[in-house]
C-alpha positions, 0 to 999 in steps of 0.5 A: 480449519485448514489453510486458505489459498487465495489467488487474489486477495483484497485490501480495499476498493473504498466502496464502504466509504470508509477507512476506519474498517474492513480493512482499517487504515492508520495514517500519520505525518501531515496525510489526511485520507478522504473517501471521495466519489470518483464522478469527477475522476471519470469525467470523458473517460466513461470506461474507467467508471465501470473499474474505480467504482462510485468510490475512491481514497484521496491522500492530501498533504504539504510537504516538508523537506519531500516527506507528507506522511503515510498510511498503512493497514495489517495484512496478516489474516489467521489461515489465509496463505499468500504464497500463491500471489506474485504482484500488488495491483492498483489504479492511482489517480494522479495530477501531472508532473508533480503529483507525489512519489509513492514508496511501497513497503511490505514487512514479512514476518520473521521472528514468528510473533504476528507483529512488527517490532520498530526502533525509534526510527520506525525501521523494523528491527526483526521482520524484513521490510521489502520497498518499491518507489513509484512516481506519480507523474501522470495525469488521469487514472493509470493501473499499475502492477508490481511485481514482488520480485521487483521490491527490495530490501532496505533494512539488511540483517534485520530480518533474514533477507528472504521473501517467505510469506508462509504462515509457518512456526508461528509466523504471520507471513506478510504482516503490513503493507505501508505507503509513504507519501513524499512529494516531487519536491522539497514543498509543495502539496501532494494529492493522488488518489488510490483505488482498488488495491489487491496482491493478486497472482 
């Protein structure tokens, strides 16, 4: 069938109670990922209900030396183009100060193969990967937007440098979408709470 062209496009709002489907989520390093209902992260703020829904992820870790660990999810659906959209949107839970830092990493496809190829450190070797770092030092729910403009680059030569989205000779445009937990300091625990994540226009 033809091409579709999304405006919007899901990842996951966690209402399913789930992340083992629709989407899948992979995690790894000490990162344990619960579905958790959201009643006690609305309590006073009755508005926010209404938007985190009844369900929300919770990510729980110790650190060592910064690093937890991450989870990740394919993005790559046959036929559906996301040249359209501009940003990636989503309302994160955090505990004060030290909550956890959040670094976005994006890979977009440019060897045409639908997969990403890592060396052992788990750096992609033909795709690029495009990071944004976010540190959750707030207490509450807090929406948050980030403009693909806003990511850069952190493996140069690997791939071609250029952000290119479009499912053409045979490239699955944006591939994966991964989240690396550290925390705010070299130990310690982390523990923010994720919901409604899209990339939308």
């Amino acid at each position: 069938g033809e091409p579709v062209f999304p405006t919007e496009f899901p990842i996951d709002n966690f209402e399913d109670g789930e992340t083992k489907s629709n989407p899948e989520w992979w995690s790894f390093g000490n990162l344990t990922l619960t579905v958790v209902p959201t009643s006690r992260l609305v309590e006073g703020e009755e508005s926010i209900r209404a938007t985190v829904g009844e369900k929300a992820l919770n990510l729980r870790g110790e650190a060592t030396d910064w690093y937890v660990g991450g989870l990740g999810t394919y993005l790559a659906r046959e036929k559906v183009e996301l040249t359209l959209l501009k940003k990636i949107e989503l309302d994160v839970y955090g505990i004060g100060g030290t909550t956890a830092n959040i670094k976005f990493e994006l890979i977009d496809d440019d060897n045409g193969n639908y997969k990403v190829e890592n060396d052992d450190k788990w750096i992609p070797t033909l795709d690029d990967r495009w990071i944004f770092e976010l540190p959750v030092d707030w207490k509450g729910w807090k929406h948050i937007s980030i403009q693909f403009s806003e990511f850069k680059v952190d493996n140069p030569g690997r791939g071609d440098g250029i952000w290119n989205v479009e499912q053409i000779e045979g490239s699955g445009g944006l591939l994966q979408l991964q989240l690396i937990i550290t925390a705010r300091g070299k130990m310690g625990a982390v523990n923010p709470t994720l919901d409604n994540l899209r990339l939308i226009q």
